[in-house]
One Martini backbone bead per residue (centre of mass of N, CA, C, O) as a GRO file, in nm:
protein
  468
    1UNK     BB    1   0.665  -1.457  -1.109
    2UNK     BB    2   0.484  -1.703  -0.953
    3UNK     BB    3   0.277  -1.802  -0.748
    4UNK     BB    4   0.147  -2.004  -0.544
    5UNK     BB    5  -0.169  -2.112  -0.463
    6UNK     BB    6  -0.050  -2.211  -0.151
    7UNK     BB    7   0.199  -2.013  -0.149
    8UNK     BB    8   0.469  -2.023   0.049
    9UNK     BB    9   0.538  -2.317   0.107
   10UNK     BB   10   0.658  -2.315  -0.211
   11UNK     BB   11   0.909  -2.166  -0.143
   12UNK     BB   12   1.234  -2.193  -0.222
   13UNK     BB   13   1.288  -2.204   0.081
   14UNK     BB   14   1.456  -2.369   0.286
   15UNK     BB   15   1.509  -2.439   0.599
   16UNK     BB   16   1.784  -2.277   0.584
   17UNK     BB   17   1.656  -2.027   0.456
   18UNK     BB   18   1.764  -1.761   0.328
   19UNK     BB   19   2.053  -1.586   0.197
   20UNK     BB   20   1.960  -1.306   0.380
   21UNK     BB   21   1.929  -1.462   0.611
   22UNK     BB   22   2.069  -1.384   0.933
   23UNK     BB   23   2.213  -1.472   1.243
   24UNK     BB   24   2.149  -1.322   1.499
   25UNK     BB   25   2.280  -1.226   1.775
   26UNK     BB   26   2.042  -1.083   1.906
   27UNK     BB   27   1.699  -1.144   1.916
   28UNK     BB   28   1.602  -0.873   2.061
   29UNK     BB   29   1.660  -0.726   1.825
   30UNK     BB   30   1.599  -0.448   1.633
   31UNK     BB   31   1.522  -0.340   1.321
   32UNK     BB   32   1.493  -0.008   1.238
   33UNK     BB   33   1.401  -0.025   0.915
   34UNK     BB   34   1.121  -0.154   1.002
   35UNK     BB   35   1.028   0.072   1.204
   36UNK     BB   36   0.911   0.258   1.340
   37UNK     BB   37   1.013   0.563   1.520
   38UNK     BB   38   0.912   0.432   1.848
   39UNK     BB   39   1.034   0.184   1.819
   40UNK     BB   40   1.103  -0.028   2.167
   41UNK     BB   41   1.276  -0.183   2.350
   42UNK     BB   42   1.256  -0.280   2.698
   43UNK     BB   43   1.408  -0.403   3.008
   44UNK     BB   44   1.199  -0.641   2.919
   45UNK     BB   45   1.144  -0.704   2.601
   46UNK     BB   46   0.928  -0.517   2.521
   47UNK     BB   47   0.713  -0.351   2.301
   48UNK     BB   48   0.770  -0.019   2.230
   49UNK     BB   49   0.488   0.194   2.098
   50UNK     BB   50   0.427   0.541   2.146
   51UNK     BB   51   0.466   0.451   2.460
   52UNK     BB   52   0.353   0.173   2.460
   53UNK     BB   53   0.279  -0.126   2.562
   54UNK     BB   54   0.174  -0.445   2.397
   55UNK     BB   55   0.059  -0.589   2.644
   56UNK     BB   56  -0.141  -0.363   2.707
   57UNK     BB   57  -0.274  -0.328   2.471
   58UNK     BB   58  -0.376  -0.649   2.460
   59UNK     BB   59  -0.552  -0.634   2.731
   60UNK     BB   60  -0.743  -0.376   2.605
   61UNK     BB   61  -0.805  -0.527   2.293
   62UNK     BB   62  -0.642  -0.730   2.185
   63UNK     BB   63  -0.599  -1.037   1.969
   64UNK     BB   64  -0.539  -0.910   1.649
   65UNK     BB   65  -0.401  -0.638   1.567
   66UNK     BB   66  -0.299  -0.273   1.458
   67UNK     BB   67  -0.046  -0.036   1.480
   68UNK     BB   68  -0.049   0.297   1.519
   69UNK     BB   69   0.196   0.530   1.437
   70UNK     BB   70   0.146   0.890   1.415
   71UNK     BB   71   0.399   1.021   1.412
   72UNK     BB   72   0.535   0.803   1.157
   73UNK     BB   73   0.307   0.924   0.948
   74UNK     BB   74   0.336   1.213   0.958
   75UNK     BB   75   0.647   1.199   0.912
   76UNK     BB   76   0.627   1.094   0.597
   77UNK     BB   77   0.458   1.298   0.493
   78UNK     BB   78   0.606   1.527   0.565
   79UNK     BB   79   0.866   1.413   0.359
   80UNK     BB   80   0.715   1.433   0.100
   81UNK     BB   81   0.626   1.721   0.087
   82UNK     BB   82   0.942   1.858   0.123
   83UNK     BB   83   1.095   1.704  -0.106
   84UNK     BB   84   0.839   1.774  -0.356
   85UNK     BB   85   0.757   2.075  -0.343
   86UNK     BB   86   0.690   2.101  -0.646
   87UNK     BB   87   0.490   1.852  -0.581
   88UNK     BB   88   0.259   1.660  -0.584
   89UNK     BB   89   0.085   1.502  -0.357
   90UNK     BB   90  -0.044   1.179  -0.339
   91UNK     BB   91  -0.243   0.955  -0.104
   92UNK     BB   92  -0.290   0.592  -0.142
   93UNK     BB   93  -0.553   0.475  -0.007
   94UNK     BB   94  -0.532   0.175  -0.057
   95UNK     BB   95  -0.368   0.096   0.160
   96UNK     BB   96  -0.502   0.297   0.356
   97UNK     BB   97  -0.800   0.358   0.535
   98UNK     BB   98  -0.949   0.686   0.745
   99UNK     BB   99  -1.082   0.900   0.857
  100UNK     BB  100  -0.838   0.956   0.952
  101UNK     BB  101  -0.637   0.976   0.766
  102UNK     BB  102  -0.755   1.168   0.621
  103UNK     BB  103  -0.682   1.390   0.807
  104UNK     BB  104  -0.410   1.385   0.840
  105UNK     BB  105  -0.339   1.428   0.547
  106UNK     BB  106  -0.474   1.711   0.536
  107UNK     BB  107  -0.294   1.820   0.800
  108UNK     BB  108  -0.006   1.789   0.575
  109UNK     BB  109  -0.069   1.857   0.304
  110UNK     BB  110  -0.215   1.634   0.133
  111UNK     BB  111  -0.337   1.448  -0.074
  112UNK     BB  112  -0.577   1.230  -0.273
  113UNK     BB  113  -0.649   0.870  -0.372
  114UNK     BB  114  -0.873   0.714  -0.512
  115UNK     BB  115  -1.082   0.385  -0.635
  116UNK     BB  116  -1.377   0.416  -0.500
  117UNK     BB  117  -1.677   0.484  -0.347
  118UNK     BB  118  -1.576   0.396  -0.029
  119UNK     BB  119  -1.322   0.601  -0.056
  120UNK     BB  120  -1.492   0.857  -0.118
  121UNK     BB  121  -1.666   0.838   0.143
  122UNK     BB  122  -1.460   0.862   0.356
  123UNK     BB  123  -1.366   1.162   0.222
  124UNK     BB  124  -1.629   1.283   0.289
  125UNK     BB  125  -1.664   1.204   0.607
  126UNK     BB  126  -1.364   1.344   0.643
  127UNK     BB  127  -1.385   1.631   0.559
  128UNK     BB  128  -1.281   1.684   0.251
  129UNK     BB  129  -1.134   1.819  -0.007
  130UNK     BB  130  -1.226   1.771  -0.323
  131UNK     BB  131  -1.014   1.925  -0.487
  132UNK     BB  132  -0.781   1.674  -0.335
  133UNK     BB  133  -0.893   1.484  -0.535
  134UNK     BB  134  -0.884   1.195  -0.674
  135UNK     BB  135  -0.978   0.944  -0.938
  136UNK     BB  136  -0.973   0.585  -0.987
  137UNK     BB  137  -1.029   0.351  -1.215
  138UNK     BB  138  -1.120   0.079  -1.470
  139UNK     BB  139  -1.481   0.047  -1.321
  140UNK     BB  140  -1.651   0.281  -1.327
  141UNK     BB  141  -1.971   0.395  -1.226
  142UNK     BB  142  -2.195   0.578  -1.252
  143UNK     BB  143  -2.244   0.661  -0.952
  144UNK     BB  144  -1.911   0.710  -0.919
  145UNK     BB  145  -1.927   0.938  -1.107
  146UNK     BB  146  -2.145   1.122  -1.009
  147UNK     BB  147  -2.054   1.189  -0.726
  148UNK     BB  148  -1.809   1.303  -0.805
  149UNK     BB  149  -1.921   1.548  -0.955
  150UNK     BB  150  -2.112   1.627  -0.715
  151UNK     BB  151  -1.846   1.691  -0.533
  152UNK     BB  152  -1.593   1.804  -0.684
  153UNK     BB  153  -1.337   1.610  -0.802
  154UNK     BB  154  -1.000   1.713  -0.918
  155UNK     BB  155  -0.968   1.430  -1.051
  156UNK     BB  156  -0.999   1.226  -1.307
  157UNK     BB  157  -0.895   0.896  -1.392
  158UNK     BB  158  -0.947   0.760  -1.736
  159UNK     BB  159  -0.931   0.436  -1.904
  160UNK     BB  160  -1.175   0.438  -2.106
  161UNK     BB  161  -1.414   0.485  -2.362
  162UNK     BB  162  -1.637   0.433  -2.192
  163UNK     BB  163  -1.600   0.625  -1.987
  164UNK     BB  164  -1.600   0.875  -2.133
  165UNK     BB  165  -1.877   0.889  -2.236
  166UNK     BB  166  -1.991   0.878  -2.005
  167UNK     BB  167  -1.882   1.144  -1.852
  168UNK     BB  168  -2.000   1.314  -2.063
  169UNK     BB  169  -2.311   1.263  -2.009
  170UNK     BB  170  -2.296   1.321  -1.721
  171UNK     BB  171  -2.172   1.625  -1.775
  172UNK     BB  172  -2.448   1.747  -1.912
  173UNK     BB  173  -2.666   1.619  -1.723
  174UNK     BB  174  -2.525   1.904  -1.505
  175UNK     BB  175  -2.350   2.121  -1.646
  176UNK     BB  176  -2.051   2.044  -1.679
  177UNK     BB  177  -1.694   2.006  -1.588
  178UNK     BB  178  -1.450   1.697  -1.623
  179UNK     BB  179  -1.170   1.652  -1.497
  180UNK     BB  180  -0.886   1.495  -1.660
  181UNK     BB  181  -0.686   1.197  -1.659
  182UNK     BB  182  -0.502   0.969  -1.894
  183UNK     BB  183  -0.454   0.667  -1.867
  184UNK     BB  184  -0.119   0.483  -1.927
  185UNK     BB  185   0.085   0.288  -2.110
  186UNK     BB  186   0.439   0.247  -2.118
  187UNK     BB  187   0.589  -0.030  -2.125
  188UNK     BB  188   0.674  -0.099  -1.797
  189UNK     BB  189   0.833  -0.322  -1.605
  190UNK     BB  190   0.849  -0.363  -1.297
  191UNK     BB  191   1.064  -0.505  -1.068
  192UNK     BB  192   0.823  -0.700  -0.963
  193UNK     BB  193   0.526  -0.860  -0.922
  194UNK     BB  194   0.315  -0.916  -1.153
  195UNK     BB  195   0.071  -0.829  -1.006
  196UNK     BB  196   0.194  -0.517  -0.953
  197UNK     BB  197   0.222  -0.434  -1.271
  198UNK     BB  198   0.124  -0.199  -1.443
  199UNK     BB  199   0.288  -0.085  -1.759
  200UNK     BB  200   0.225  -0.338  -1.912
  201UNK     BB  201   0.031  -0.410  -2.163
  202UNK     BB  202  -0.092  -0.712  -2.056
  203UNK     BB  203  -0.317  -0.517  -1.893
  204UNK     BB  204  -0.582  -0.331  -1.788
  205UNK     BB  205  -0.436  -0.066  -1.758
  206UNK     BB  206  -0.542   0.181  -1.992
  207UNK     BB  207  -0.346   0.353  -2.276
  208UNK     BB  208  -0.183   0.284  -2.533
  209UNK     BB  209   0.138   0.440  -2.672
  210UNK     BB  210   0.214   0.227  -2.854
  211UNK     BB  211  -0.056   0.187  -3.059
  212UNK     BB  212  -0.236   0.511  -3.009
  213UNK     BB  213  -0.470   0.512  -2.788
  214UNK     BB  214  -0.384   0.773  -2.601
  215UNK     BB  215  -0.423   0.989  -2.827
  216UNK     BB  216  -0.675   0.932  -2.897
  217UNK     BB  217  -0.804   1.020  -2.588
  218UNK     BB  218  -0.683   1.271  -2.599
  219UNK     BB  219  -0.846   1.420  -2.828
  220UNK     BB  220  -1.121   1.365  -2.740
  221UNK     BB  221  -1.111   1.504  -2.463
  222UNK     BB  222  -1.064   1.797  -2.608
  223UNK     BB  223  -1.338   1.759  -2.764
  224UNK     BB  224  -1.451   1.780  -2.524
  225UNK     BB  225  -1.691   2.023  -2.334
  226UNK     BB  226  -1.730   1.819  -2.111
  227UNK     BB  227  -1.447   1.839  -2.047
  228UNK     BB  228  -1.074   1.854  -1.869
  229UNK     BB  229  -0.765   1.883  -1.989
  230UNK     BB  230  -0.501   1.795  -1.802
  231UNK     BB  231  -0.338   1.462  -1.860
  232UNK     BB  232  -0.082   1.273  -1.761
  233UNK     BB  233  -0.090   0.911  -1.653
  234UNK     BB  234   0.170   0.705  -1.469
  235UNK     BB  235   0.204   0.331  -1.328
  236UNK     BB  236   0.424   0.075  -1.289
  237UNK     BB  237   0.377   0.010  -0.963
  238UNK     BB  238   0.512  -0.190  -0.648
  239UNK     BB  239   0.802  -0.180  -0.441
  240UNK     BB  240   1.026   0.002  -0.563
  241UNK     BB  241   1.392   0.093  -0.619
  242UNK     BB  242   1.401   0.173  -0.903
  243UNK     BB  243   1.441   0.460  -1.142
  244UNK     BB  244   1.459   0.325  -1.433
  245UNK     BB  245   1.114   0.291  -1.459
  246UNK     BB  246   1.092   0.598  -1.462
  247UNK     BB  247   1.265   0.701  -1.698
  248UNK     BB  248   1.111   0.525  -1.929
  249UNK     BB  249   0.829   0.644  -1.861
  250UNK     BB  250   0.934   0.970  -1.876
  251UNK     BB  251   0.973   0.940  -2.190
  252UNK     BB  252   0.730   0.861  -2.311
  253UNK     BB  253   0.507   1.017  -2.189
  254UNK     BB  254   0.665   1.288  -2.269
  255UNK     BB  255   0.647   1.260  -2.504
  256UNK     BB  256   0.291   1.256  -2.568
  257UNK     BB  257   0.294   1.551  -2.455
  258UNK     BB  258   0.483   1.646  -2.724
  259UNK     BB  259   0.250   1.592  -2.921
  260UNK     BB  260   0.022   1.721  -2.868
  261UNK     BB  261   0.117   1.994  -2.876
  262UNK     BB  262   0.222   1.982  -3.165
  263UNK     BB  263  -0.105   1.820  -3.276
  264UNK     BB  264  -0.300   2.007  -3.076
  265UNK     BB  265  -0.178   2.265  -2.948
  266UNK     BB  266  -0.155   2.141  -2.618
  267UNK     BB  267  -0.050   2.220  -2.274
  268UNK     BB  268  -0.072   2.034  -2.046
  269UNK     BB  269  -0.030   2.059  -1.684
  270UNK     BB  270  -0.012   1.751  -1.619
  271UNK     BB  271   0.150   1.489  -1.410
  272UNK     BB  272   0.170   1.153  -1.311
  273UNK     BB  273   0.387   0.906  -1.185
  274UNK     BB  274   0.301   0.793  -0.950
  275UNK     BB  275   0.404   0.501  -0.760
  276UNK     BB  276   0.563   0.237  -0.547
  277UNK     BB  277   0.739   0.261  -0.314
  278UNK     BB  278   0.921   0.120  -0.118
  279UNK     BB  279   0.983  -0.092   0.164
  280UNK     BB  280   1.107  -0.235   0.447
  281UNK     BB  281   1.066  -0.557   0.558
  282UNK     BB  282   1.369  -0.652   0.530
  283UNK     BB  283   1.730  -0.697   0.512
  284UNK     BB  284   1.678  -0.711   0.148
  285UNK     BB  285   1.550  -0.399   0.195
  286UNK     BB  286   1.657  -0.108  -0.012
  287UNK     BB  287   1.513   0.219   0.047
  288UNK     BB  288   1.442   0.527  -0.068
  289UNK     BB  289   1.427   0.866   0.041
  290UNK     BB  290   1.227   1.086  -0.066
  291UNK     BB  291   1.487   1.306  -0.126
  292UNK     BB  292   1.636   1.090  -0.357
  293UNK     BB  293   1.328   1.083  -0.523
  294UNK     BB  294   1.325   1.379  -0.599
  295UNK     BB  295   1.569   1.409  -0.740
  296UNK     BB  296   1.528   1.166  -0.954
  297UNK     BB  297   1.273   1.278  -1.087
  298UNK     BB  298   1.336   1.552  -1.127
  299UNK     BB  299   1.538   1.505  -1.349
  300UNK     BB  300   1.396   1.348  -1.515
  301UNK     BB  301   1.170   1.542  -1.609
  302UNK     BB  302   1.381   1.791  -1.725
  303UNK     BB  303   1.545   1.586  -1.909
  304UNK     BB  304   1.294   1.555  -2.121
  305UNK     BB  305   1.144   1.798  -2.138
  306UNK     BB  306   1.410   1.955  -2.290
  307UNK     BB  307   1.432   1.711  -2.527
  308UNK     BB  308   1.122   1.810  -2.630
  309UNK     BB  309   1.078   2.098  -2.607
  310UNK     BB  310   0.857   2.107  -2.277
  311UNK     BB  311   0.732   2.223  -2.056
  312UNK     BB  312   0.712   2.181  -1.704
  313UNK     BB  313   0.491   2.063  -1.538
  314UNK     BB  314   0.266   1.942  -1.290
  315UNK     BB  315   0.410   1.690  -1.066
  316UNK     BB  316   0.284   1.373  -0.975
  317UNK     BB  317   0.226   1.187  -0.678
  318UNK     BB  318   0.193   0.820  -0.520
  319UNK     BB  319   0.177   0.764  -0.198
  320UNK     BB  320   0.118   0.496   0.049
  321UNK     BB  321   0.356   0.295   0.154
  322UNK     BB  322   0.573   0.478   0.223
  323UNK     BB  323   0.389   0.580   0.495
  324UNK     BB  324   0.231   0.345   0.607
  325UNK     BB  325   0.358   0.095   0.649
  326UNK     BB  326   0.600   0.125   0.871
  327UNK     BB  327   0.339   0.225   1.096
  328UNK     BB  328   0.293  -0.035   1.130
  329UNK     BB  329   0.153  -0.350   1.264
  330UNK     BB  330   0.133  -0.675   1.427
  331UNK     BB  331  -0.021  -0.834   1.632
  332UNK     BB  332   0.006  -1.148   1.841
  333UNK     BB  333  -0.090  -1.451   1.970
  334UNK     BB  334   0.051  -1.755   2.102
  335UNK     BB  335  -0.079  -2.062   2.070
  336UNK     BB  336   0.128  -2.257   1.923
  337UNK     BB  337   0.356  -2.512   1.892
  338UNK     BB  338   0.555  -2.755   1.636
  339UNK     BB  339   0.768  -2.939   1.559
  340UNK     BB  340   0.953  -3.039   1.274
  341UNK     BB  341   1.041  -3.258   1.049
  342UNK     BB  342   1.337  -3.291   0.853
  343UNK     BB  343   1.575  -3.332   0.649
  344UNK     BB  344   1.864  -3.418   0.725
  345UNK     BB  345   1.753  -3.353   1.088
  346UNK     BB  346   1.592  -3.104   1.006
  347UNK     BB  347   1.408  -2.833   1.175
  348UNK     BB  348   1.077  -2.672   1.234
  349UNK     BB  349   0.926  -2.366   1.397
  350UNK     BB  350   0.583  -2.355   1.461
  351UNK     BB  351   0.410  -2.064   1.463
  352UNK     BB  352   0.061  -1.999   1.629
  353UNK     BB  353  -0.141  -1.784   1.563
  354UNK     BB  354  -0.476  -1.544   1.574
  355UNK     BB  355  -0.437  -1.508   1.276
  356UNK     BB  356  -0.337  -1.428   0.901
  357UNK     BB  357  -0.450  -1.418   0.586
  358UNK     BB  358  -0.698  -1.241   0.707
  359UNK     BB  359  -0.488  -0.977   0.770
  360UNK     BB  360  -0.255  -1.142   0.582
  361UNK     BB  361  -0.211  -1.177   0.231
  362UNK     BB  362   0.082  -1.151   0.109
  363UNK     BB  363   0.226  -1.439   0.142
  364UNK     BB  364  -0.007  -1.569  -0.063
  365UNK     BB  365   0.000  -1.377  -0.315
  366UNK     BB  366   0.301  -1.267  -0.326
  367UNK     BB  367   0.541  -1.400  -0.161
  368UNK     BB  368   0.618  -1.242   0.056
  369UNK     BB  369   0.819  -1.075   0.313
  370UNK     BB  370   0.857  -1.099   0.681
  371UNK     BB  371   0.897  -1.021   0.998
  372UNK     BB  372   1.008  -1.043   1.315
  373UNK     BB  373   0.896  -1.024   1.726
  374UNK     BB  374   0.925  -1.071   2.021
  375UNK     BB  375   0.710  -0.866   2.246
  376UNK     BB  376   0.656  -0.953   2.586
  377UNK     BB  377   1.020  -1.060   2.604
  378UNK     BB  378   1.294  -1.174   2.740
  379UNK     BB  379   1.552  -1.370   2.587
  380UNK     BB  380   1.848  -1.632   2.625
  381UNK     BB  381   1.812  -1.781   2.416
  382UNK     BB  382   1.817  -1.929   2.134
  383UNK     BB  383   1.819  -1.896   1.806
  384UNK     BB  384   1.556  -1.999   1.575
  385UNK     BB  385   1.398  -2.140   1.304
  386UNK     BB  386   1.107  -2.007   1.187
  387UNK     BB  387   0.721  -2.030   1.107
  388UNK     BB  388   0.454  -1.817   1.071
  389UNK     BB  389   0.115  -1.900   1.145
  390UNK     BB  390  -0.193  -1.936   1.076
  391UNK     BB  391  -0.548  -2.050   1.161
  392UNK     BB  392  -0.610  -2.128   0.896
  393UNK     BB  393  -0.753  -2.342   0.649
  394UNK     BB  394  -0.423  -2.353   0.502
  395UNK     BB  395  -0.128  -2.394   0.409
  396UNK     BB  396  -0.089  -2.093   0.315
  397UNK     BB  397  -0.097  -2.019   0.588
  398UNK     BB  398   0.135  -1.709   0.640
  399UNK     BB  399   0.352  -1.498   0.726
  400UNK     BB  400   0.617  -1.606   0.828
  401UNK     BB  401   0.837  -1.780   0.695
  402UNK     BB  402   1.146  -1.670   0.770
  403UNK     BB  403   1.288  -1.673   1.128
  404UNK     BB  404   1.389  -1.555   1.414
  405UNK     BB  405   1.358  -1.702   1.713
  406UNK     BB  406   1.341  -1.798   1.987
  407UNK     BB  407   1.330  -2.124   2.147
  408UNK     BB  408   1.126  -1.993   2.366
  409UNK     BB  409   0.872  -2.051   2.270
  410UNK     BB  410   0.539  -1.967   2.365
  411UNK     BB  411   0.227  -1.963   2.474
  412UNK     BB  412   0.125  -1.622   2.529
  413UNK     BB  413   0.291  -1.467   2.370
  414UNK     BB  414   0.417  -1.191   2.174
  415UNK     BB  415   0.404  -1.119   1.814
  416UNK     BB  416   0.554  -0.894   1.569
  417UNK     BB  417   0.494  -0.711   1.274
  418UNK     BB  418   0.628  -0.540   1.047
  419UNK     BB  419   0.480  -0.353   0.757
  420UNK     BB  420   0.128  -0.380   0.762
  421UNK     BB  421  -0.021  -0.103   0.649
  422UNK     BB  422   0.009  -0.201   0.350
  423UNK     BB  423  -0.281  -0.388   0.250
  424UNK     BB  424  -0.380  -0.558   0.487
  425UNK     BB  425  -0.651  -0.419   0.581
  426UNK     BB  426  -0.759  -0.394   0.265
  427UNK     BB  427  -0.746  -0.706   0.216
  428UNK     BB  428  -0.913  -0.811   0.438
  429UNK     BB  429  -1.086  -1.115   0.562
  430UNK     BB  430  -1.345  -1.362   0.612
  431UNK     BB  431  -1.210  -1.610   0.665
  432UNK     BB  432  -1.379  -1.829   0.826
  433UNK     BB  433  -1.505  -1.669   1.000
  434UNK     BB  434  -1.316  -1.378   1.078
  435UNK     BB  435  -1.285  -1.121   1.241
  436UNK     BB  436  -1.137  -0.849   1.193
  437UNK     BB  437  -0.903  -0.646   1.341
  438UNK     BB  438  -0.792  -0.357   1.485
  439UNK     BB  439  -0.746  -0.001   1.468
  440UNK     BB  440  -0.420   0.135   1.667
  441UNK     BB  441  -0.349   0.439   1.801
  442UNK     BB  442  -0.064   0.547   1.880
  443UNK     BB  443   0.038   0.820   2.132
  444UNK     BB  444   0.192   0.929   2.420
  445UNK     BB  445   0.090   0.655   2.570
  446UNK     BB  446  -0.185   0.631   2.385
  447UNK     BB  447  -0.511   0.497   2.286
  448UNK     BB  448  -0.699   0.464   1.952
  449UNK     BB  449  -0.974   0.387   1.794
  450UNK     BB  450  -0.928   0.360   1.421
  451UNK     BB  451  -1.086   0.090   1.409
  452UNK     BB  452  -1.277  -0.184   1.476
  453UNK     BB  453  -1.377  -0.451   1.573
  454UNK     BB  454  -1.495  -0.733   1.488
  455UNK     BB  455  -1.761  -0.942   1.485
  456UNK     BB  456  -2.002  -1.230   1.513
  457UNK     BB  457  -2.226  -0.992   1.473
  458UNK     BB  458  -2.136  -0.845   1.194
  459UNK     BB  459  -2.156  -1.088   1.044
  460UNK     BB  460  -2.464  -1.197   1.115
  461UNK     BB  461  -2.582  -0.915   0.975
  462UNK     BB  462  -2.558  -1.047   0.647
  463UNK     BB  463  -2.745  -1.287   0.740
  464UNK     BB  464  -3.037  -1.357   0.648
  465UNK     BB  465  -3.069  -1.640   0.768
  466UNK     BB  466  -3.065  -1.613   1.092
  467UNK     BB  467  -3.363  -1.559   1.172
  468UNK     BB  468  -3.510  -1.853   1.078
   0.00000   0.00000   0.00000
């Protein structure tokens, strides 16, 4: 399935919904399984998040917002350390990043994995123990391999010949040794959108085990001396509900981890198995928790180690958007409603918000699905079929495709979207000149900015031509 270049406007579903969009009973009623663990509607109608009311939020900080609820990330990173207990944990920075974060994480015990300087700068910001740092990237740049060996950080994950080259030469002039594992291709595509699917031959990332090139790199780091062969690492994708991906991907893996060892003699320590675990955006999808994610993923790799007669290694995974993803939303006020008139007589209502493409940018890039709910009170009306639509000059900017909403939905309203955590804030962009809104932090009932809002002065401070 490839994206239409206009976004969702182009998306299969007609004017009465998706065939998984059923209408709500009561429209004012939250679905559990989309929303953080404090996420609840008070008896006035408002979405009340970490004891904070989303009213009060947006009065004090304005919108549109990203809401981050504390207790409900540290809450699932502490369920990942807990299910995977044999496994090492690393929280994949890219979903979402800040210093803030970095610090839950490491007092979760869970490890880091980043995939640029800038997510590296982030992590060493927030004083992170280096050696509990990833560094992934298909084209690491000679000063961010720099950094990471001059900061020390615990395993970098190599992709191309060019890099190993590259490393050997920079941890020589350094007198260093290169803790290394190599990202490979194991031919898995999985289950989700083209762009997210990481596995199959035809794409950017890794070293290919069908080819040959994976043995191939991993023998050359293994004889040099300036390099520390740690593993072999592999990632199908994203979004993935499905353990099957998982299982041909481990046994290919695990195939060439023992050949290594029968034909070059090397026992790697560790193995990876990478992330991409999905997570409920609306009520079409059922997400697998940790525990039953550790028991399957844990039977995989003991049978496929046992079937090639090689000890088992030391097993990491890396969640990112299962821990951030549920854990926030994002808050929006109502600027103006639409009614369409459609084919048949019927029609649909345009709700235009104060954000869009330029803070969720996956309706229109991946053809996502998300719900929403209306936030700032209770109504008695009709669920009426909405699509929740932001400000930028662009047809395909949409946030929520298709949803029910109360029919009086009006101007100064207050829509909030469920699962905006991963991938959201980290895509987000200033199209239009449109400056980024801020991440604030709810806990016990009050609120902290944990990244600022962007001003139309942050802006003008990159255009160079501003003071001409």
């Amino acid at each position: 399935m490839r994206a239409h270049e206009a976004g969702a406007l182009h998306a299969q579903a007609g004017h009465r919904g998706p065939a998984w969009l059923s209408t709500p009973r009561d429209v004012n009623d939250l679905v559990p399984q989309l929303w953080s663990s404090t996420a609840k509607k008070s008896a006035e109608g408002s979405l009340v998040i970490g004891g904070v009311d989303l009213r009060d939020l947006v009065a004090e900080h304005g919108s549109p917002a990203y809401v981050l609820d504390e207790d409900d990330f540290r809450a699932r990173a502490r369920a990942f350390k807990h299910a995977f207990k044999d496994f090492d944990v690393y929280y994949a920075g890219k979903a979402f990043l800040s210093t803030t974060i970095v610090r839950w994480v490491m007092e979760e015990g869970l490890n880091l994995d980043v995939c640029s300087g800038g997510e590296l700068a982030v992590a060493l910001r927030a004083g992170a123990d280096p050696k509990r740092l990833g560094f992934h990237g298909n084209n690491k740049s000679e000063r961010e391999l720099v950094r990471a060996l001059e900061a020390g950080v615990g395993r970098i994950i190599v992709d191309s010949e060019y890099e190993i080259s590259r490393l050997i030469e920079l941890a020589r002039e350094r007198k260093t040794t290169a803790p290394v594992m190599i990202r490979v291709t194991a031919g898995v595509e999985a289950h989700t959108h083209e762009y997210i699917a990481t596995a199959h031959e035809d794409q950017k990332f890794g070293f290919s085990i069908t080819s040959g090139a994976a043995f191939e790199a991993v023998a050359r780091v293994n004889e040099a001396p300036e390099l520390e062969l740690l593993g072999l690492h592999s990632h199908i994708g994203s979004q993935i509900f499905d353990s099957s991906g998982f299982e041909v991907a481990a046994k290919r893996v695990i195939a060439l981890h023992a050949r290594v060892s029968d034909e070059l003699g090397v026992d790697m320590p560790d193995l990876d198995l990478g992330g991409g675990f999905g997570i409920a955006y609306t009520t079409q999808d059922d997400p697998s928790d940790p525990a039953q994610l550790a028991t399957e993923l844990g039977k995989i790799v003991e049978h496929e180690c046992r079937a090639f007669e090689v000890e088992v290694p030391k097993v990491s995974i890396e969640p990112g958007r299962a821990i951030v993803g549920p854990a926030m939303c994002t808050v929006y006020s109502v600027g103006t409603v639409k009614e369409v008139e459609l084919d048949y007589g019927a029609s649909r209502s345009y709700v235009s918000v104060d954000g869009g493409m330029s803070d969720n940018i996956r309706t229109a890039l991946y053809d996502a699905d998300y719900s929403c709910t209306l936030a700032n009170r209770y109504s008695d009306s009709e669920p009426s079929l909405a699509r929740v639509v932001g400000k930028h000059c662009e047809s395909g900017d949409i946030v929520v495709k298709d949803e029910f909403l109360p029919s009086d939905v009006r101007p100064g309203d207050l829509i909030a979207v469920p699962g905006t955590g991963a991938y959201c804030r980290s895509m987000a962009s200033n199209y239009n000149h449109v400056p980024r809104p801020p991440v604030i932090a709810v806990k016990d009932g009050r609120t902290r900015v944990v990244v600022r809002r962007e001003t139309e002065d942050d802006l003008l401070l990159l255009d160079m031509g501003a003071e001409e």
